[in-house]
Structure formats: structure tokens, C-alpha cells
C-alpha positions as CSV (number, residue, x, y, z in Angstrom):
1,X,-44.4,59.2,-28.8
2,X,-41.8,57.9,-31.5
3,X,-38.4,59.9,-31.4
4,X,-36.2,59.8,-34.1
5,X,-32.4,59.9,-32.6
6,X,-30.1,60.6,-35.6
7,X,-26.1,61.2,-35.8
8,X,-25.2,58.5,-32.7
9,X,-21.6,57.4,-32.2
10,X,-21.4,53.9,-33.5
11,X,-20.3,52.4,-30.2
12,X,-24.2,53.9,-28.7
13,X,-26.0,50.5,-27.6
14,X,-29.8,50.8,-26.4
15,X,-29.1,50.7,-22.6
16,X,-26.9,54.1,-23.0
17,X,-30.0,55.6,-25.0
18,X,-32.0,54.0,-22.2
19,X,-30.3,55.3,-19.2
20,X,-29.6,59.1,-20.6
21,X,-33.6,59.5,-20.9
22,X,-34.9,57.7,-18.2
23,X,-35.1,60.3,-16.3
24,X,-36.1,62.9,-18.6
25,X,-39.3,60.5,-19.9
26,X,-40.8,57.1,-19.4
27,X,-38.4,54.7,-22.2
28,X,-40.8,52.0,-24.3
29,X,-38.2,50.5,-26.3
30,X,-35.0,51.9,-28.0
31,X,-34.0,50.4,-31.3
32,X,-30.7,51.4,-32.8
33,X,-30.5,50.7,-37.4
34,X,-26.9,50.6,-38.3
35,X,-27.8,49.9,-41.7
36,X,-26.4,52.7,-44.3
37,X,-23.8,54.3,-42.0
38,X,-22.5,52.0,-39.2
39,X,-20.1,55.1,-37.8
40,X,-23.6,57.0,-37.6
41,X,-26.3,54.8,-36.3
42,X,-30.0,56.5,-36.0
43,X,-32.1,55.8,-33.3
44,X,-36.1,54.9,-33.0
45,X,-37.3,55.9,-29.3
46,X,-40.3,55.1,-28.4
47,X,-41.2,57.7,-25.1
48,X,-44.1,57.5,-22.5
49,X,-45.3,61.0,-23.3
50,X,-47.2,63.8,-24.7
51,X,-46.4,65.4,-27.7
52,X,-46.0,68.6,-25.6
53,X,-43.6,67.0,-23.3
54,X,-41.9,65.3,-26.3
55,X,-41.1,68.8,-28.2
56,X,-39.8,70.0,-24.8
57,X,-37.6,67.3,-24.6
58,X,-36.2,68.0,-28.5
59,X,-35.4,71.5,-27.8
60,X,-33.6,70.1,-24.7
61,X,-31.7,67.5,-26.6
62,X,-31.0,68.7,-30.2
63,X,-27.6,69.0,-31.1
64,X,-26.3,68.0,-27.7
65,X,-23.0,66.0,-27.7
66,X,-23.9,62.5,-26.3
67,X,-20.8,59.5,-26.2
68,X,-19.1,60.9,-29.0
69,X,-21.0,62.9,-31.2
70,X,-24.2,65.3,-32.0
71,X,-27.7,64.3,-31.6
72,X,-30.3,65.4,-34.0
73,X,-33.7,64.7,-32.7
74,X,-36.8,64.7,-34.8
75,X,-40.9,63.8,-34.0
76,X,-42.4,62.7,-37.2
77,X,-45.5,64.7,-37.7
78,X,-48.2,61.5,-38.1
79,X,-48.3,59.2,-35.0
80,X,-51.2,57.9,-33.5
């Protein structure tokens, strides 16, 4: 399931995003875009999950201060 991770601090790397979750969900790959905003970087997260598991895990995280700043999670509606 793709998670969108926006709002990171700009010193986030993929192995913080990767060792918060792991033990929340299976972690696929992390990619971090620091294009447009390099004091905000986004985050694509790909998670070894359902989609019911995955909204539990947005209500869990949204808005939560992580390294620096707030988290906003969000699961784009069309995935396979």
C-alpha cells in the first residue's frame, strides 16, 4: 500500500522513515522528493499491508511530531 508522508524535517533520510515503521508495518521501500521545498521533504512509502491496516496506521500517525516536525499522512484513493 503507497503512503504519502508529507511535512518531514529536511534532515529525515529513508532509514529514520524505515526504522519508525518497521514495527508498525512491513517497509517496501521509502523514497524521500526534496524537490519544491528542501526544508519540507514528502515522503512515498511503500507498506506490506492492507488497506484496512494502512488507514489504521494514518489515524495513528497523522499529525504526529516525528524528528522535527508534523506528519501529514495520506493513501491515495486508486492503487492496485
Amino acid at each position: 500500500m503507497q503512503v504519502l508522508i508529507r511535512g518531514l524535517h529536511r534532515d529525515v533520510t529513508e532509514e529514520m522513515l524505515r526504522e519508525k515503521f518497521k514495527q508498525y508495518a512491513p517497509v517496501n521501500s521509502v523514497e524521500i522528493v526534496r524537490d519544491g521545498d528542501p526544508n519540507h521533504p514528502w515522503a512515498w512509502m511503500d507498506l506490506a499491508v492492507d488497506p484496512f491496516t494502512a488507514w489504521r496506521l494514518l489515524r495513528q500517525f497523522d499529525k504526529q511530531y516525528f524528528a522535527g516536525s508534523i506528519m501529514r499522512w495520506y493513501i491515495p484513493a486508486h492503487q492496485s
